[in-house]
C-alpha positions in Angstrom: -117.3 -25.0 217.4 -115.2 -22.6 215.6 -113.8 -23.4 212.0 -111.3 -21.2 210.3 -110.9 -18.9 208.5 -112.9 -16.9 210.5 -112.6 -13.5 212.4 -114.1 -13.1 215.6 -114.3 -9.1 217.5 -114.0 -8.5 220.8 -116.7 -9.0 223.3 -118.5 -11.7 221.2 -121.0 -14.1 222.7 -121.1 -17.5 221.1 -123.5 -20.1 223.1 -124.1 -23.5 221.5 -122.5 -22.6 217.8 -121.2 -23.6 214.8 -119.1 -20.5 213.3 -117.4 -20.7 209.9 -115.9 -21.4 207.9 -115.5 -18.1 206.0 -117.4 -16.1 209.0 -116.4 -11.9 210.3 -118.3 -11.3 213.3 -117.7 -7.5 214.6 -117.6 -6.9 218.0 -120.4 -7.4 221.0 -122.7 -9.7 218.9 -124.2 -12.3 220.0 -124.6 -15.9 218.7 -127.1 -18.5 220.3 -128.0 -22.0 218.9 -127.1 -21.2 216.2 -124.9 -21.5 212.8 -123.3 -19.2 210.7 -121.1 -19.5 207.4 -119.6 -18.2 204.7 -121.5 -14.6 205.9 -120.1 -11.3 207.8 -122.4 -10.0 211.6 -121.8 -6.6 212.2 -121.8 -4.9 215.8 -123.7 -5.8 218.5 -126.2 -8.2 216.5 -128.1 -11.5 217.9 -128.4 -14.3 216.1 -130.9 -17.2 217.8 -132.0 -20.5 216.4 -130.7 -19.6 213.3 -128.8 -21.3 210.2 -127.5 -18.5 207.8 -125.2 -18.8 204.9 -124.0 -16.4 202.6 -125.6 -13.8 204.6 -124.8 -10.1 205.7 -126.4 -8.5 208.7 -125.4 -5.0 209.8 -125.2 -3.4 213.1 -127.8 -3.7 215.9 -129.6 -6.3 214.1 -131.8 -9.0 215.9 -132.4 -12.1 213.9 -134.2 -15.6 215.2 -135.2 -18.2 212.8 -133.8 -20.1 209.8 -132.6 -19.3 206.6 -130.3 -19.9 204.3 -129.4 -16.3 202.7 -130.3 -13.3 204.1 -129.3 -9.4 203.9 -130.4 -7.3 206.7 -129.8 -3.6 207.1 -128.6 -1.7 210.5 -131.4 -2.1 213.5 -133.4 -5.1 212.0 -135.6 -7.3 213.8 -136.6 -10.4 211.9 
């Protein structure tokens, strides 16, 4: 389910997930069971199983699990 405004790159992978509103998602990330607001995914991240609102990842980041606010740095693995 996609709900504007929202910005979604090229290449982008969404399986089972709630996107937006207020959502940038860069290009070749990945999104899986997952759902994201309010909060800007940066190149070629994964998202699984997770809930994350007003949140910033950067590029190459690999995130599973809940939260609610989180800030990750480039090539991050939570």
């Amino acid at each position: 389910m996609l709900i504007p405004p929202l910005f979604i790159g090229d290449n982008v992978i969404l399986e089972n997930a709630v996107v937006g509103p207020y959502v940038s998602i860069s290009e070749g990330t990945r999104i899986i069971n997952s759902r994201i607001t309010n909060s800007i995914i940066q190149k070629h991240s994964q998202v699984r199983n997770g809930i994350l609102d007003n949140s910033l990842l950067g590029n190459f980041v690999n995130f599973e699990g809940k939260s609610e606010e989180l800030d990750l740095g480039d090539y991050s693995t939570i």
